[in-house]
MIDOSE-1310 file (N, C-alpha, C; in nm, 2 decimals, decimal comma, always signed):
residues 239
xxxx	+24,26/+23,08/+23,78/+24,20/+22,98/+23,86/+24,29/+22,95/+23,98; +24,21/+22,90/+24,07/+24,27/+22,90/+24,22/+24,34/+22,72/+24,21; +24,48/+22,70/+24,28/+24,53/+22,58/+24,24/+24,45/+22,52/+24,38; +24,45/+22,40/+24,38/+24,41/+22,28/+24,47/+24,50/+22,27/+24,53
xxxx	+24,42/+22,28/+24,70/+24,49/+22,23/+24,82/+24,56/+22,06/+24,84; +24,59/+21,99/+24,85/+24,59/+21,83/+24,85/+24,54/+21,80/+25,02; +24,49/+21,66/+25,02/+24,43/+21,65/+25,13/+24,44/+21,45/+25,16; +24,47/+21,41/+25,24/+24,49/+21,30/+25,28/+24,39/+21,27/+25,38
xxxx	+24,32/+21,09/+25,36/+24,25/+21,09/+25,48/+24,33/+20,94/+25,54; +24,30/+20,98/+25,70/+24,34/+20,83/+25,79/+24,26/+20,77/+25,85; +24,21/+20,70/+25,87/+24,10/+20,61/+25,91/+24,14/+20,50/+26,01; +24,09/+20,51/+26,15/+24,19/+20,44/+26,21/+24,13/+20,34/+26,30
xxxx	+24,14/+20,24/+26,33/+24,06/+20,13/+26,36/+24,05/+19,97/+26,37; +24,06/+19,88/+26,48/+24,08/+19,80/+26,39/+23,97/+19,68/+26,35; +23,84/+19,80/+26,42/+23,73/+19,71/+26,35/+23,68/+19,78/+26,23; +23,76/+19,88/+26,13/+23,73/+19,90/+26,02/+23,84/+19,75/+25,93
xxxx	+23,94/+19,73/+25,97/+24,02/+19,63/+25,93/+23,95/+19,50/+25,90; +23,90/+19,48/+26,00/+23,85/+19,32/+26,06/+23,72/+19,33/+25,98; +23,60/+19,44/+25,90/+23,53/+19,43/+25,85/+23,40/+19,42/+25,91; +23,39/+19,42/+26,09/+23,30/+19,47/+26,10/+23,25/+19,61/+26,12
xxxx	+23,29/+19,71/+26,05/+23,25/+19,84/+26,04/+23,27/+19,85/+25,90; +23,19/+19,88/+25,87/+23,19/+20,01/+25,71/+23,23/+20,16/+25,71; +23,37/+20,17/+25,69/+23,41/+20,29/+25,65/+23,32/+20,40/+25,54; +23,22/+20,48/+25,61/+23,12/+20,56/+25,50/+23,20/+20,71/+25,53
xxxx	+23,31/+20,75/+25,65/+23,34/+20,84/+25,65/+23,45/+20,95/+25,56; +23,47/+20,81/+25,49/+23,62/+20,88/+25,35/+23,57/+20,92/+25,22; +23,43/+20,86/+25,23/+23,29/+20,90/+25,12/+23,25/+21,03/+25,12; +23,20/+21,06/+25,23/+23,16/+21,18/+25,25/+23,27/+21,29/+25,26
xxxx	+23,35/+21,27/+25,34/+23,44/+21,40/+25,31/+23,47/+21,39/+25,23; +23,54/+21,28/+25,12/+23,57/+21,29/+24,97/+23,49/+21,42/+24,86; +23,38/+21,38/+24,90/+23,26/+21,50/+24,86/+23,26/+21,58/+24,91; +23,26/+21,64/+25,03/+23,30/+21,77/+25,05/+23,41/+21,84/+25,03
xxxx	+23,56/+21,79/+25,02/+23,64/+21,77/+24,96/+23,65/+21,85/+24,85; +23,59/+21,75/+24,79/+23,61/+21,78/+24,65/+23,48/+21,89/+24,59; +23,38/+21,89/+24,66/+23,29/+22,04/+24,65/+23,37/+22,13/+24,69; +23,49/+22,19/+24,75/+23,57/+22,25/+24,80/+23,67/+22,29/+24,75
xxxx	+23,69/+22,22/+24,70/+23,86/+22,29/+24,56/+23,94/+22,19/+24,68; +23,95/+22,12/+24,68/+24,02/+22,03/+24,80/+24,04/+21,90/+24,71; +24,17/+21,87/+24,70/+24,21/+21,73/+24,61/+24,26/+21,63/+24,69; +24,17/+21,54/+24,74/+24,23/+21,41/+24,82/+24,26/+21,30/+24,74
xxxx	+24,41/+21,31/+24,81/+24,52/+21,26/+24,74/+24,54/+21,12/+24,76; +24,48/+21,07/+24,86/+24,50/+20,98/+24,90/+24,47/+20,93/+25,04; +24,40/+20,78/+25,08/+24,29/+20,72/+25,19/+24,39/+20,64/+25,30; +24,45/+20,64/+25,42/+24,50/+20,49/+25,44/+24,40/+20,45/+25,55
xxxx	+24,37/+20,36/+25,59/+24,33/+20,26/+25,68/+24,40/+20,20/+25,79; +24,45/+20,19/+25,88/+24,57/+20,15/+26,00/+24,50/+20,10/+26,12; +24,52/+20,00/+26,18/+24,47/+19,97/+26,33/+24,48/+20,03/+26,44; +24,49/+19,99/+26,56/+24,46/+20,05/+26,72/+24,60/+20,08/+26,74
xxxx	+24,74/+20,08/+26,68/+24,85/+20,10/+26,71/+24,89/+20,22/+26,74; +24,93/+20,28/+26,83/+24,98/+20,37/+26,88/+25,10/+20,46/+26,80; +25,19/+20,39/+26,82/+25,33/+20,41/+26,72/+25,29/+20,41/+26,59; +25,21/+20,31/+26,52/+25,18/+20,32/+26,35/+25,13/+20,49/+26,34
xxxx	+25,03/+20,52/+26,44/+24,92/+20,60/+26,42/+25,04/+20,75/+26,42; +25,13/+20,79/+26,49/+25,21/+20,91/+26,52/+25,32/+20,88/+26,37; +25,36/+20,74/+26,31/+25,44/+20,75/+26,23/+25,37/+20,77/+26,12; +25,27/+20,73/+26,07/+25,15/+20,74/+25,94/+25,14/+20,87/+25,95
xxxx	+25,09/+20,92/+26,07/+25,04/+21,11/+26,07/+25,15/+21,20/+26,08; +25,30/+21,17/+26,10/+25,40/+21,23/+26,08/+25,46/+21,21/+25,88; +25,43/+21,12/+25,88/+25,45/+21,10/+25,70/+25,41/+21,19/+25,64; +25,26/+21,18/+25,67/+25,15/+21,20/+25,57/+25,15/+21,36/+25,60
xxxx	+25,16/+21,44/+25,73/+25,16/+21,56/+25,70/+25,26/+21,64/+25,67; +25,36/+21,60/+25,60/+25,44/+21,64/+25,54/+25,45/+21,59/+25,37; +25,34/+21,57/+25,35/+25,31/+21,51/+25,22/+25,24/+21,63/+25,16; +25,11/+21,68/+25,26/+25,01/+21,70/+25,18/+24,94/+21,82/+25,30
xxxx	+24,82/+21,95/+25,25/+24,81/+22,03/+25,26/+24,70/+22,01/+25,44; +24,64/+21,87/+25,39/+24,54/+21,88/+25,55/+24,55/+21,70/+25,53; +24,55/+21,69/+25,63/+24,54/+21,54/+25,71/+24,41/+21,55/+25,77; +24,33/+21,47/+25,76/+24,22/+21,41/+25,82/+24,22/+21,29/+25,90
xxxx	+24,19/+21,28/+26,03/+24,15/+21,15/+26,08/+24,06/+21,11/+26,16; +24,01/+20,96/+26,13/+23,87/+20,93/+26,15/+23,93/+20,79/+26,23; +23,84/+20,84/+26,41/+23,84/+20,74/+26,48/+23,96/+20,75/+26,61; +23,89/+20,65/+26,73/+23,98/+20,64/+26,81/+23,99/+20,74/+26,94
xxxx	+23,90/+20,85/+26,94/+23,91/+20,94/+27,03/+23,81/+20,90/+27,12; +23,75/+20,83/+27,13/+23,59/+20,79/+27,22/+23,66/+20,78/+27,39; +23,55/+20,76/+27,48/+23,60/+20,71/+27,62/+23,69/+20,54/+27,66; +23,71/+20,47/+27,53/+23,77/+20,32/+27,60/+23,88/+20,35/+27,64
xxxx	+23,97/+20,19/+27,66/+24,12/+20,17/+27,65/+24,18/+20,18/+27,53; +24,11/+20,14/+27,42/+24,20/+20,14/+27,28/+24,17/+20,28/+27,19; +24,09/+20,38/+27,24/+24,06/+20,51/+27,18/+24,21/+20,58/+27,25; +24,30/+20,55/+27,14/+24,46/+20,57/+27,14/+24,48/+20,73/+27,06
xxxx	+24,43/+20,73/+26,98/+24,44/+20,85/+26,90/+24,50/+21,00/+26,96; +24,45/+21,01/+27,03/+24,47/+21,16/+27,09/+24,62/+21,13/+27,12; +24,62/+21,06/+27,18/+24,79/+21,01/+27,27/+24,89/+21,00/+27,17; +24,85/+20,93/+26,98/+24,96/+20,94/+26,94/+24,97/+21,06/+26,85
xxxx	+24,88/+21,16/+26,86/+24,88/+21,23/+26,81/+24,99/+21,33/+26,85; +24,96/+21,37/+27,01/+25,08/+21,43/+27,12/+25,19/+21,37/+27,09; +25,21/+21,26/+27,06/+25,34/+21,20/+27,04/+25,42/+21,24/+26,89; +25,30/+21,21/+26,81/+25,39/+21,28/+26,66/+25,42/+21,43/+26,66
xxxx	+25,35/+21,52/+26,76/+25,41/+21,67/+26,73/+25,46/+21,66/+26,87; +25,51/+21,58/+26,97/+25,59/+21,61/+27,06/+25,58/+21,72/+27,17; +25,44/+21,67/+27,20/+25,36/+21,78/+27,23/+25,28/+21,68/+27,37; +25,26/+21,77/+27,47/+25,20/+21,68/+27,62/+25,09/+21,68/+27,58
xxxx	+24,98/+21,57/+27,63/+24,83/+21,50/+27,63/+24,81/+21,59/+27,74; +24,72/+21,65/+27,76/+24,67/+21,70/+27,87/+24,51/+21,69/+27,86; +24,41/+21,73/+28,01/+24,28/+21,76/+28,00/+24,27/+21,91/+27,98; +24,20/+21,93/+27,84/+24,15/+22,07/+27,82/+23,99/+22,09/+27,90
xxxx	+24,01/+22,25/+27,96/+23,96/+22,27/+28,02/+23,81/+22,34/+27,94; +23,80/+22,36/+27,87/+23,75/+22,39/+27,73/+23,64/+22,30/+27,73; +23,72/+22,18/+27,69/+23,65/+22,08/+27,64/+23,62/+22,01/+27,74; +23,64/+22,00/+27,87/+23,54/+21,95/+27,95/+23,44/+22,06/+27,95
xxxx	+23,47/+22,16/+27,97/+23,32/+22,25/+27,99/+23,22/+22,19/+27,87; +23,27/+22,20/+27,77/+23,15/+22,13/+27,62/+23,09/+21,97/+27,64; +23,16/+21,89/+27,72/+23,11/+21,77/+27,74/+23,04/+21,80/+27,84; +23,07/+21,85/+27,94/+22,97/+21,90/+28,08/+22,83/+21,91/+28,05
xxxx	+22,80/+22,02/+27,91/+22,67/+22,09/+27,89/+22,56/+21,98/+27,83; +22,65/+21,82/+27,77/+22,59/+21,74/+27,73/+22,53/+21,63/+27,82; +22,59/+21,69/+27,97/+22,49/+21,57/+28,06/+22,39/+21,65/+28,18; +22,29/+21,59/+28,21/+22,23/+21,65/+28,33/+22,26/+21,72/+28,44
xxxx	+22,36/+21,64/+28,49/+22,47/+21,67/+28,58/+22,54/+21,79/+28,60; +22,56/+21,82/+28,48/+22,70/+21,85/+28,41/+22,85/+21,77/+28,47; +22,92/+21,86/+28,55/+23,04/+21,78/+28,53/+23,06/+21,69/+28,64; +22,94/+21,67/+28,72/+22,92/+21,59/+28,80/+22,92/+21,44/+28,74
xxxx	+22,85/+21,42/+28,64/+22,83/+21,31/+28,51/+22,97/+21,23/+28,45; +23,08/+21,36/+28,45/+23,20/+21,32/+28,40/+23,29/+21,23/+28,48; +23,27/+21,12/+28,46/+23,36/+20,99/+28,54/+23,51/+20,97/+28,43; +23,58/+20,89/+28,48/+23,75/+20,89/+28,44/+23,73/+20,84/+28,30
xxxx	+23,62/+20,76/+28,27/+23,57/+20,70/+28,14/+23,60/+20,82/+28,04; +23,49/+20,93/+28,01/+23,41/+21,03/+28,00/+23,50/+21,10/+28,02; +23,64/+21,14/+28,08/+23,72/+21,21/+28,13/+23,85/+21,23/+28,01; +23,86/+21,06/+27,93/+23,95/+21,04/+27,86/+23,92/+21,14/+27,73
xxxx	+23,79/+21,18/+27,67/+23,74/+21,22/+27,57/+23,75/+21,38/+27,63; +23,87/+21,44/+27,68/+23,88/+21,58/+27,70/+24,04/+21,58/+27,71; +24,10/+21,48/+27,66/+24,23/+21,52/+27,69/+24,30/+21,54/+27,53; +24,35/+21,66/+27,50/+24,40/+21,71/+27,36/+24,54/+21,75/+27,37
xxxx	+24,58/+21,72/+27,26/+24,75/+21,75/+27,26/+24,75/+21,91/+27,32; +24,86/+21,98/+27,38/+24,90/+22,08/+27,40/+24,89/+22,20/+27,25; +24,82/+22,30/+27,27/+24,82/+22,39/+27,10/+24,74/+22,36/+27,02; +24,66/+22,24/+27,06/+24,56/+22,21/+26,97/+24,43/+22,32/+26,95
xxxx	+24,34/+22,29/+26,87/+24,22/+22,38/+26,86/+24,12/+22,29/+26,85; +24,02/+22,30/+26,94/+23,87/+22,22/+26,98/+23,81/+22,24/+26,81; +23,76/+22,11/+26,78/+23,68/+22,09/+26,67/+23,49/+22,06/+26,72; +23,40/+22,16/+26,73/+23,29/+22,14/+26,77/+23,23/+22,02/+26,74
xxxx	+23,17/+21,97/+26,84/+23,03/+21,83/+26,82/+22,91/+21,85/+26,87; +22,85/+21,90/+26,79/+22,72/+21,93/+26,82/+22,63/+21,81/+26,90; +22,66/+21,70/+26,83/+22,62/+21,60/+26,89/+22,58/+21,54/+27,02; +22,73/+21,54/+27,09/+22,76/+21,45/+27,18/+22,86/+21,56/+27,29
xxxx	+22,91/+21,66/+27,22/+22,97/+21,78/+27,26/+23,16/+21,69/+27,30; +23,16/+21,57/+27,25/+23,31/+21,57/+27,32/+23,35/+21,56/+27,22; +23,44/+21,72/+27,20/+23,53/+21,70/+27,05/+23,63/+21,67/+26,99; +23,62/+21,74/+26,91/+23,78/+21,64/+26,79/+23,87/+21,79/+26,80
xxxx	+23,97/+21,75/+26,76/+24,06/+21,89/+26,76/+24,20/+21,87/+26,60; +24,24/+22,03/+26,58/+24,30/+22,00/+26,52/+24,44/+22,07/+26,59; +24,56/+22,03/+26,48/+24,69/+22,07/+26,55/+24,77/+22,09/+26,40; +24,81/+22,20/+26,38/+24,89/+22,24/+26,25/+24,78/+22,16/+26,15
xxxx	+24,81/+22,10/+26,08/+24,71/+22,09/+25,96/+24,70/+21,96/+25,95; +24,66/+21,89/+26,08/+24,60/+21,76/+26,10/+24,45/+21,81/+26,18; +24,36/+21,75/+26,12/+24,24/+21,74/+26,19/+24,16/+21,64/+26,20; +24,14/+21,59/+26,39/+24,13/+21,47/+26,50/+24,03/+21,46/+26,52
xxxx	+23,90/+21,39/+26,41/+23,78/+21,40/+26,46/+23,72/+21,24/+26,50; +23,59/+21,23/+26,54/+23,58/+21,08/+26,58/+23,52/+20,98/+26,46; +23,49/+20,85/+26,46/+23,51/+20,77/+26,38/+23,35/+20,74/+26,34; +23,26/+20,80/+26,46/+23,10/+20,77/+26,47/+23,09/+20,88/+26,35
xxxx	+22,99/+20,75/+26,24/+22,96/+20,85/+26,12/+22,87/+20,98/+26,14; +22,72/+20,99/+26,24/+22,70/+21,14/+26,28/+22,80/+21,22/+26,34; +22,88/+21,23/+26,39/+22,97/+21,27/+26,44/+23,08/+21,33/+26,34; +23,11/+21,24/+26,28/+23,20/+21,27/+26,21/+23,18/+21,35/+26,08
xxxx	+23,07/+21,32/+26,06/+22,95/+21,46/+25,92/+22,96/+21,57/+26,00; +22,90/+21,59/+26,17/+22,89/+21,75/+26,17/+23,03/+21,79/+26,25; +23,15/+21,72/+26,26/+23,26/+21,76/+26,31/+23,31/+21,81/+26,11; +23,29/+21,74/+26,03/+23,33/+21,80/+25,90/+23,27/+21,92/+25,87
xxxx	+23,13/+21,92/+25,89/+23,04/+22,02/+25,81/+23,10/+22,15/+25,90; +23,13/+22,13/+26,05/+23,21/+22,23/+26,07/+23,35/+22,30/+26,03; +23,44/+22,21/+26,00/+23,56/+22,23/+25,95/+23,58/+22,31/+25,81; +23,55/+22,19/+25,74/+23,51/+22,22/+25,58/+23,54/+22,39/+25,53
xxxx	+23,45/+22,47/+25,59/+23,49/+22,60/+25,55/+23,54/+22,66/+25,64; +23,64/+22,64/+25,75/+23,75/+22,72/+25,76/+23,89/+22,70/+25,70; +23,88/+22,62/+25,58/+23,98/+22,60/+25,50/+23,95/+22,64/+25,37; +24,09/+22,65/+25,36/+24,11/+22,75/+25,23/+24,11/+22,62/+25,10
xxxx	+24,06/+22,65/+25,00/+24,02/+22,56/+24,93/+24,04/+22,61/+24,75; +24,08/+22,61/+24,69/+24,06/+22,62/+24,58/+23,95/+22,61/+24,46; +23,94/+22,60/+24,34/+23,82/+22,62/+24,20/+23,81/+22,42/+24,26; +23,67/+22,45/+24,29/+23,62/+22,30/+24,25/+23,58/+22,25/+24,12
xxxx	+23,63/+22,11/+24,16/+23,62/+22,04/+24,02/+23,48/+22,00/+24,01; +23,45/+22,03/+23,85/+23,33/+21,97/+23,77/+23,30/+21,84/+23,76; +23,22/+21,80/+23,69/+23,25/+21,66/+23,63/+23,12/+21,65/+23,54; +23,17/+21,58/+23,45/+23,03/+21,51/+23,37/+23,05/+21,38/+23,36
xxxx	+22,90/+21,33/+23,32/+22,92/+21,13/+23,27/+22,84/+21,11/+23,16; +22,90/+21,00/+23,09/+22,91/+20,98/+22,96/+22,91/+20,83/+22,95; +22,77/+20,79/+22,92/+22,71/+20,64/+22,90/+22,76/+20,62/+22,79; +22,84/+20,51/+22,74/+22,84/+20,44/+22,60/+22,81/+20,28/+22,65
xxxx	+22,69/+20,24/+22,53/+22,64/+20,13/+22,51/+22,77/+20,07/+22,44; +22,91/+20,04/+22,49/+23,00/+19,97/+22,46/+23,08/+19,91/+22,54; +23,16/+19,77/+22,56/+23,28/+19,73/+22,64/+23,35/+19,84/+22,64; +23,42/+19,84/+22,77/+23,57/+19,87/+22,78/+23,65/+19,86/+22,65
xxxx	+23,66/+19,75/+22,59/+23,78/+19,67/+22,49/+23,73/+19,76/+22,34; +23,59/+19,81/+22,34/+23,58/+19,84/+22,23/+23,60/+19,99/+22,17; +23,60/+20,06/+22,29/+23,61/+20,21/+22,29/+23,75/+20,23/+22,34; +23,83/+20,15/+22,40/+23,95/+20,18/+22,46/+24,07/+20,25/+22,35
xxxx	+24,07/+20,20/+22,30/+24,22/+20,29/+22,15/+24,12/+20,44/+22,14; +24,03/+20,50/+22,10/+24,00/+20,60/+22,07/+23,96/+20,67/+22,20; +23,95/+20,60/+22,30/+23,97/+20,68/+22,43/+24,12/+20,70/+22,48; +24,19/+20,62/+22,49/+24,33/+20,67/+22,50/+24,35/+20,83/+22,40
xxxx	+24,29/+20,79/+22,25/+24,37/+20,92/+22,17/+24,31/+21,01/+22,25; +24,22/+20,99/+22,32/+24,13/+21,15/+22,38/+24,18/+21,21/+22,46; +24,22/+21,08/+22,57/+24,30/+21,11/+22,72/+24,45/+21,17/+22,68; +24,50/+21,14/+22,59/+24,61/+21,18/+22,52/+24,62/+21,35/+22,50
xxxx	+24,51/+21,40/+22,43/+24,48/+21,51/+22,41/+24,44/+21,64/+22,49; +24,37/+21,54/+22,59/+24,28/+21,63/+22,69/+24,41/+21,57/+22,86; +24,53/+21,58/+22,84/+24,58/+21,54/+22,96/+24,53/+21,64/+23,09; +24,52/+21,76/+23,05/+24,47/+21,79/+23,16/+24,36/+21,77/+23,24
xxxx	+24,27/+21,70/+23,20/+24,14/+21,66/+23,25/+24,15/+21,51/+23,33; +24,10/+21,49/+23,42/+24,07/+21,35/+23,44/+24,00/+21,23/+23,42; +24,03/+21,14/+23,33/+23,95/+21,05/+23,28/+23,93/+20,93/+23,33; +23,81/+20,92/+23,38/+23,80/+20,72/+23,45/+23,72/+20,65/+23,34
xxxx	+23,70/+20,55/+23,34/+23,64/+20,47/+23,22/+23,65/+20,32/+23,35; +23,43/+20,34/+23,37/+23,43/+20,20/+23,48/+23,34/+20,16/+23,40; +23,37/+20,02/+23,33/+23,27/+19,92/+23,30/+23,18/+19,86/+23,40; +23,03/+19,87/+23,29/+22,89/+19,79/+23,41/+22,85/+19,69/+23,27
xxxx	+22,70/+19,63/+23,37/+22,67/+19,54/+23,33/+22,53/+19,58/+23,35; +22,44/+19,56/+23,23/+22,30/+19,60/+23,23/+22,19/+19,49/+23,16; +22,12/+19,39/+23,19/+22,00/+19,31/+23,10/+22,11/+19,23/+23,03; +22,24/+19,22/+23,07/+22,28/+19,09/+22,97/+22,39/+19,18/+22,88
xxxx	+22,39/+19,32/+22,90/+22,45/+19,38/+22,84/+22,61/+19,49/+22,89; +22,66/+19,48/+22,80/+22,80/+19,55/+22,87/+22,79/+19,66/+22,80; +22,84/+19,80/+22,90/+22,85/+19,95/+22,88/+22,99/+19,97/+22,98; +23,00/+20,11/+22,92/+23,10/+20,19/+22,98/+23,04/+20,29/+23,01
xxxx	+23,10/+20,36/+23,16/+23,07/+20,53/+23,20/+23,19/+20,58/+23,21; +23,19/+20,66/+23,16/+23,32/+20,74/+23,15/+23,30/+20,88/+23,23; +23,36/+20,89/+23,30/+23,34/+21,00/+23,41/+23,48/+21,12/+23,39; +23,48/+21,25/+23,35/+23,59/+21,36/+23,31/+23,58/+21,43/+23,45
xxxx	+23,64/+21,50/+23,51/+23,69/+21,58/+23,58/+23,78/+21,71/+23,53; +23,73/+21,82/+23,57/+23,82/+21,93/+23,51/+23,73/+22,06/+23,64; +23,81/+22,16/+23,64/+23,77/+22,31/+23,65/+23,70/+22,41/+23,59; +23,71/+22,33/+23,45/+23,68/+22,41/+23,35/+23,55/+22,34/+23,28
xxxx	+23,39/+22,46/+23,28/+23,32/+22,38/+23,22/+23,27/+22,36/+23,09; +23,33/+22,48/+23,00/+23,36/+22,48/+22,92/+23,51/+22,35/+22,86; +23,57/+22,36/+22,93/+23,65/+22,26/+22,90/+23,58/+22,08/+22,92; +23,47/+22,10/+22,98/+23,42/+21,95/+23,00/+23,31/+21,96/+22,87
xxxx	+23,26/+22,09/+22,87/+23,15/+22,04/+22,71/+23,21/+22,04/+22,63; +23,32/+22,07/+22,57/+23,40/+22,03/+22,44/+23,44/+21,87/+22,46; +23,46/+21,82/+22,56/+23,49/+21,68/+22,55/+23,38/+21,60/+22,60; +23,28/+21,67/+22,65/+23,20/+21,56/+22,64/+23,13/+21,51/+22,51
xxxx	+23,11/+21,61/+22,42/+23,09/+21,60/+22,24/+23,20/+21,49/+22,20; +23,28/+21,48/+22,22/+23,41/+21,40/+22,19/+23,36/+21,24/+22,20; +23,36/+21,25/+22,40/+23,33/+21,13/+22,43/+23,17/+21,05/+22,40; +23,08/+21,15/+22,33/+23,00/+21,08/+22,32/+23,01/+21,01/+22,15
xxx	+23,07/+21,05/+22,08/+23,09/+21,05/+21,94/+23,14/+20,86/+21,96; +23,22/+20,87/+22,06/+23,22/+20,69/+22,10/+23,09/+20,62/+22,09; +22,99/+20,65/+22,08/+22,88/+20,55/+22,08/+22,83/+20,54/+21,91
């Protein structure tokens, strides 16, 4: 079996903070992700900070195999991203020539269209590589094993759907689920002995609520799917 890449996502914003935006884009790549042999290891969230954004992305890509980040490259004043990106690899902001040409083909104009606004959304660290937008055409880029896409959720689906397979990925994980008409409290000791047994698999156990009634889903993760139907016999013997 092929081992798992690890993968971090950054999410950067600080109207995902403040709650008027819904973060759907750590969802989705999660799933692709994880259809991928790609193990995301871990989500953060951080505001419009310049400095936070180059010290979080200098952390974190020395943590783990690909960095992701969502948000901040658009045309305003606070679409900071690109800038601290140059900063954490120490590397000059410049206007790629490239990537003006790809925003050009998205206006009537062409580059007649592109005002200082519009101008901001073509400037990429030095050594970077253009990340396609079919969309909107002003792209995201990546730089060593950070990849700088934008925070608009169309956008940021087909800046993934492009990415996604030019990474190397390992055996994606399975999964099954496993309803028991029981609390949490009542299945828990004979689910520990299981998790005990089966360490290599991963076990969640999320209590719901149904007509007045309490259940458990127990959700396994493995590579192996023979290794998930021997325990799913297990886990259901709980009911």
């Amino acid at each position: 079996m092929k081992p798992q890449p690890t993968a971090a996502i950054l999410v950067i914003g600080d109207e995902i903070l403040s709650g008027r935006t819904l973060d759907s884009n750590s969802n989705y790549l999660a799933n692709e992700l994880t259809n991928n042999g790609i193990n995301l290891s871990e989500v953060r969230v951080i505001g419009d900070e310049a400095k936070k954004i180059s010290e979080t992305v200098n952390f974190l890509r020395g943590q783990y195999d690909y960095i992701f980040t969502s948000g901040g490259i658009g045309p305003t004043h606070d679409d900071i991203t690109a800038e601290a990106i140059a900063t954490a690899f120490n590397v000059p902001l410049e206007i790629n020539s490239a990537a003006v040409d790809l925003l050009a083909s998205h206006y009537p104009n062409g580059k007649a269209d592109i005002n200082s606004a519009r101008l901001r959304m073509c400037r990429i660290p030095e050594g970077a590589t253009l990340i396609q937008n079919p969309i909107s055409k002003a792209p995201g880029f990546s730089i060593e094993n950070v990849f700088v896409m934008a925070g608009v959720p169309s956008i940021f689906k087909a800046m993934t759907d492009s990415t996604i397979p030019q990474l190397v990925g390992g055996d994606p994980l399975l999964s099954i689920s496993v309803r028991i008409e029981k609390g949490e409290g009542d299945i828990a000791t004979k689910l520990s002995e299981i998790a005990k047994k089966h360490k290599e698999v991963s076990i969640g156990s999320y209590p719901f609520s149904q007509n007045g009634r309490y259940g458990t889903m127990i959700v396994a993760r493995h590579k192996d799917k023979d290794v998930l139907n021997k325990l799913e016999r297990k886990l259901q013997n709980l009911m």
